[in-house]
N, C-alpha and C positions, 0 to 999 in steps of 0.2 A: 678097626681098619688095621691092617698090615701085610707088610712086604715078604717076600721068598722072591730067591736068584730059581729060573725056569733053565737051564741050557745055558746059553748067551742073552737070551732077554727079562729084560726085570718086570716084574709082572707086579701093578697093584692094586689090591682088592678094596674094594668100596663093598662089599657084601661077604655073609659067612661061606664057610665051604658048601652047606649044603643049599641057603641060596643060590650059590653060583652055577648048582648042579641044577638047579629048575627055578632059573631065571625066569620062565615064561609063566610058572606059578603066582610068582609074587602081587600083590594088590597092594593098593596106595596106602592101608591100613600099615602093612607089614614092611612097607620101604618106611614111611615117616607118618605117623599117626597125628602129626599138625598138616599135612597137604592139603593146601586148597589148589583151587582151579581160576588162574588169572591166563587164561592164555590171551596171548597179543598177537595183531597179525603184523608181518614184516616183509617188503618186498624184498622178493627170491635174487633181485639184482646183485644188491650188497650183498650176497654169499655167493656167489660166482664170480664175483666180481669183487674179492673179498679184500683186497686192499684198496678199492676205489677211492671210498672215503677219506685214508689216508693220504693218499698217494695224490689229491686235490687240497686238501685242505692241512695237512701237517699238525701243528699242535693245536688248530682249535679242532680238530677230526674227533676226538672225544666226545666234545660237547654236541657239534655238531650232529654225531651219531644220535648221543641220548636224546638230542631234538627230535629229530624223525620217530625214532621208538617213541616216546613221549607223545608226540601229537599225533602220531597214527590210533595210540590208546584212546586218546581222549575222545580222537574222529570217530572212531569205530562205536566208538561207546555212546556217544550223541551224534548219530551222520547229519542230521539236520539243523543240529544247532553250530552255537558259536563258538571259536575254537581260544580262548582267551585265558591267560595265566601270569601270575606275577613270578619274579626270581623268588622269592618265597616257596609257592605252589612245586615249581622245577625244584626247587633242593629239595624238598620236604620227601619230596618223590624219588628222587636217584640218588639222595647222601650227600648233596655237597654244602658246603659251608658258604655261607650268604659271602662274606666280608672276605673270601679267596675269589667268585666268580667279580664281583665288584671290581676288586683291587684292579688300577688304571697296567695294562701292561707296559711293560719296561720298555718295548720298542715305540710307543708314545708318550714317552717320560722327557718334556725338554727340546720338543720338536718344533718347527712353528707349522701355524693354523692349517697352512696347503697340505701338511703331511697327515694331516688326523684324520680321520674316517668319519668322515660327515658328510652326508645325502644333499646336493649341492647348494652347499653353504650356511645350510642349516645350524642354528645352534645346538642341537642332541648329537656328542662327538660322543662315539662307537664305542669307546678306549677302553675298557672293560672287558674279559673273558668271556663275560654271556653274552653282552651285547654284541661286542665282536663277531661272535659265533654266530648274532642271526642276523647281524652285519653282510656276512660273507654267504651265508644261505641265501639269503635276498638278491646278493648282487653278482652272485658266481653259480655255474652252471657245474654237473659233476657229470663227467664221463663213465659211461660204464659198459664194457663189452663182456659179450657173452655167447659162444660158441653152441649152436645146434645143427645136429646132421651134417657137419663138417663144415656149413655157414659160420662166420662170425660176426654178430649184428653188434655195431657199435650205437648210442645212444644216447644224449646228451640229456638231462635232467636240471629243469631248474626245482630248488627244493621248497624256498618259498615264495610263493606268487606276489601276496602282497602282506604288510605288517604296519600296522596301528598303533602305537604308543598313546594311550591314557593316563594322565599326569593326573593322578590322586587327590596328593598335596603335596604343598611345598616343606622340603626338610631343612635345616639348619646348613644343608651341603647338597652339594648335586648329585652325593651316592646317597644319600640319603630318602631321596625323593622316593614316594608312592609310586610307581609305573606298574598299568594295566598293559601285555602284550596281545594284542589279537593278531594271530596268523591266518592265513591261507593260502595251506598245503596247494602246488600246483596239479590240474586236474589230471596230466600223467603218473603223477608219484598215488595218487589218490588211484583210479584205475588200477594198480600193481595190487591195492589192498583188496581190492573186487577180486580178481582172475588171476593174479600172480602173484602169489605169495607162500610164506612160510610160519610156523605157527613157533612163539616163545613164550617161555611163562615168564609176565613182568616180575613178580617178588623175586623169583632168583635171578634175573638179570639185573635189578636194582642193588641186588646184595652183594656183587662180586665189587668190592671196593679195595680202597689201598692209600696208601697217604703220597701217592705218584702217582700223576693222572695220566701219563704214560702207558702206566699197570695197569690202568683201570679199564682205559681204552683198550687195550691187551685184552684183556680178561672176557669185555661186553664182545668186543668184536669177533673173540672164538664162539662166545653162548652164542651168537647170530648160524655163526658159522654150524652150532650142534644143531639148528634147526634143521640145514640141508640135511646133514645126515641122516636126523628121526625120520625125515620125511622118504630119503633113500631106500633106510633098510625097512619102512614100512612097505614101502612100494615093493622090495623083492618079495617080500613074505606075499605082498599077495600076487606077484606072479605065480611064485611057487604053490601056491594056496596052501598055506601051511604057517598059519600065523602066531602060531606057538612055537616055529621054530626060532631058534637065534640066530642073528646075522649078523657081521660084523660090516664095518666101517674103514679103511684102509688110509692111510695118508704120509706122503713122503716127511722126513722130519723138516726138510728146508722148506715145503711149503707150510708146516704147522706154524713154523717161526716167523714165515710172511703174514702169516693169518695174526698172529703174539705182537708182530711188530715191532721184532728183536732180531740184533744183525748180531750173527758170534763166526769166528772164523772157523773155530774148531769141533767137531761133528763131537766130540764129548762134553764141548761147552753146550752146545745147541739141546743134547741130550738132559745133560743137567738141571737145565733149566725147562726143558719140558718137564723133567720130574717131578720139578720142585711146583711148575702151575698146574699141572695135572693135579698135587698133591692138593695144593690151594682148594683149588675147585671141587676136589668129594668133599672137603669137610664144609666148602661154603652152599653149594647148590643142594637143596630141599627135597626138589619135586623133578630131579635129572638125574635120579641114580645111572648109573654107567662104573663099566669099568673097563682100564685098556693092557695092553703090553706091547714093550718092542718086539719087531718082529723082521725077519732077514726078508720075508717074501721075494725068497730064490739070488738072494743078492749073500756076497760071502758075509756081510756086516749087519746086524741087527740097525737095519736106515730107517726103518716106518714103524707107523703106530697105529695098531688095531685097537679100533674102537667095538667093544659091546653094550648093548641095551636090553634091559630086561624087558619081556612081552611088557608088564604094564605100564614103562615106559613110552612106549609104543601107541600103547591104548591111551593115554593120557592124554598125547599132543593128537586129539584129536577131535575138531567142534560138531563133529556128528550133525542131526539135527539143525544145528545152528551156522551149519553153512550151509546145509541147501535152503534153509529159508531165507537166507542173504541173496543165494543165487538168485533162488524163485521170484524174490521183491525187485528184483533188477528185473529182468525182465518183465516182470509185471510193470512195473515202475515206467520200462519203455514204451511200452505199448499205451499206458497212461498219457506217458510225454507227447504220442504221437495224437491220441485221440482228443487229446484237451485242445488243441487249433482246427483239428476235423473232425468234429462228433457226429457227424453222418455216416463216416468211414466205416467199411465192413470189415470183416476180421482179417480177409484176406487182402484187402487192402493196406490196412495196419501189418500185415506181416511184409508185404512189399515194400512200403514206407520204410520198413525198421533194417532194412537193406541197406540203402542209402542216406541213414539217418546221421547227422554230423555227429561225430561224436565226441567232440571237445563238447560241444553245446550241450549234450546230451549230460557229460559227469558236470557241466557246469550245475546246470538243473537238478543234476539228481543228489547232491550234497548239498545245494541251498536250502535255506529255509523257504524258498519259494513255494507257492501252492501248498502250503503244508497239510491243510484239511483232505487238499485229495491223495499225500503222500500216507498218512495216517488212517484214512479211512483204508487203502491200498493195503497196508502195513497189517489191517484187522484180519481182512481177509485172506492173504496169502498164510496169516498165524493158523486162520481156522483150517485151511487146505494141508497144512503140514501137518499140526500139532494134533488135529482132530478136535479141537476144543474154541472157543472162545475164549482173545485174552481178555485177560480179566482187572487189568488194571485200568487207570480213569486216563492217565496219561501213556502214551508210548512210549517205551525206553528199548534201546537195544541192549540196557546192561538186565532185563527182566525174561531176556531171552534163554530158553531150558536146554542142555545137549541133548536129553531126550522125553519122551513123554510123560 
């Protein structure tokens, strides 16, 4: 890695010169010879909407985020099963240290009992970082708007529907204690993972850490944010039909610094400090090579930053396969949903049915474990119509699912 002054913008290379010459050459071998393939899916709201998070929730917005990242994994990865994890399973997964999420925060240090975060009047007080966190997920809705065809649809999001505490055993202390969390994600935020979304790789967004969870949220909240992008300049390439070509990524420096979650007055602080996480970020991400430079785009001052991605960057963030058979299950899944209360019903009928079909009830059903035998038998068969094969394993897993044949 290193730097060269271009003009007026500083340009820094995450790849060699003659990499950079035929970016759309390169394969996953020759960017990092450990890449694996964790892609996760994320709703496309929070990156439109890319200070939402913050902008509701303040210093538990970190944690809060890796929740949603975190349980959409886990959903996606088991749609039917049950979505349950201890503060152990959460650290072990995003880096944080048990005995900092624990520790009672300072603004319930000394209070009395009316001021602590307890579900009405219950003895399990909130006071805690994690818990906090799925505290205010539980009991606080998030705004998010998002502008198309000159609309702007605003939308209100509750994150978790409902939350379960399983008391292990009893420890010598009340941080101490065993606690099993079971959630469930509300059936809108769930929806966004079907038809609206954007694809990240978990390992490198669990990696961008920092000993300021400030930074971290910083960090996690722009990776969200590279998703819109891959997803952007995927989409021009195949306007253009020319998927080998490279396309860049565009962005003002003060909204980058809204995305960072950093207030600086001065347009060479702001800079600086975009350098300096730019810099962070090639040596931390694995499987997101990129590389950017200031850029004046017609303005007298080098104000934006152009983003590039090599082709198989491109190719990477991409579940092939494994989202049209998500698709196809869905819809199969509907028509399921409709035919299991009328099995008489003819095809055409079930397509008119599927019109009018409620659809809260419908994601209600379609992530429970309910009816799982005819979810699973459903499950076989949509694999055979894709895959061309029969799966082959005894159980159904969606983590056994191929991008391609």
């Amino acid at each position: 890695m290193f730097a060269s002054e271009e003009g007026s913008a500083f340009t820094l290379y995450s790849l060699s010169k003659w990499q950079r010459q035929h970016l759309w050459r390169l394969t996953p071998k020759e960017k990092n010879t450990n890449m694996t393939n964790e892609l996760s899916r994320i709703p496309q709201s929070f990156t439109f909407d890319y200070n939402a998070i913050d902008r509701k929730f303040t210093n538990e917005a970190p944690i809060i985020r890796d929740i949603i990242v975190y349980a959409a994994r886990k959903k996606m990865r088991d749609i039917w099963g049950d979505l349950s994890f201890t503060i152990d399973d959460f650290c072990n997964e995003l880096g944080y240290n048990r005995t900092n999420l624990q520790r009672t925060l300072a603004q319930f240090e000394n209070v009395s009992s009316s001021d602590l975060p307890m579900i009405h009047g219950d003895s399990h007080v909130w006071d805690g970082l994690f818990e906090y966190a799925l505290y205010r997920a539980l009991n606080e809705n998030i705004v998010v708007s998002r502008k198309r065809d000159g609309v702007e649809v605003i939308e209100s999001y509750q994150i978790i529907e409902r939350l379960c505490v399983h008391y292990k055993n009893k420890g010598t202390s009340r941080k101490r204690e065993k606690r099993e969390y079971s959630i469930k994600i509300s059936n809108k935020l769930l929806e966004k993972l079907l038809d609206d979304y954007f694809l990240i790789d978990f390992e490198d967004y669990k990696n961008l850490s920092s000993s300021h969870l400030s930074s971290v949220g910083g960090y996690r909240n722009f990776y969200l944010y590279m998703s819109r992008m891959i997803a952007t300049t995927r989409y021009k390439s195949t306007l253009q039909q020319n998927e080998k070509k490279d396309h860049t990524y565009i962005i003002s420096i003060d909204d980058l610094c809204k995305i960072l979650n950093v207030n600086f007055s001065q347009a060479n602080d702001k800079k600086k400090h975009i350098k300096k996480t730019l810099n962070y970020l090639l040596g931390s991400l694995k499987n997101t090579p990129f590389f950017w430079e200031f850029v004046k785009q017609g303005k007298p001052y080098a104000y934006y930053v152009s983003f590039t991605f090599p082709h198989a960057t491109i190719s990477f963030f991409n579940e092939k396969l494994k989202a049209v058979f998500i698709s196809k299950l869905k819809e199969a899944l509907k028509d399921d949903y409709i035919r299991k209360d009328n099995p008489k019903f003819s095809g055409y009928e079930i397509y008119q049915a599927s019109k009018t079909i409620a659809k809260d009830d419908f994601m209600e059903w379609f992530f429970s474990p309910q009816n799982r035998e005819r979810k699973d038998k459903c499950f076989r068969k949509v694999y055979q119509q894709i895959y061309h094969m029969e799966y082959e394993h005894d159980k159904v897993s969606f983590d056994n699912l191929k991008l391609e044949k």
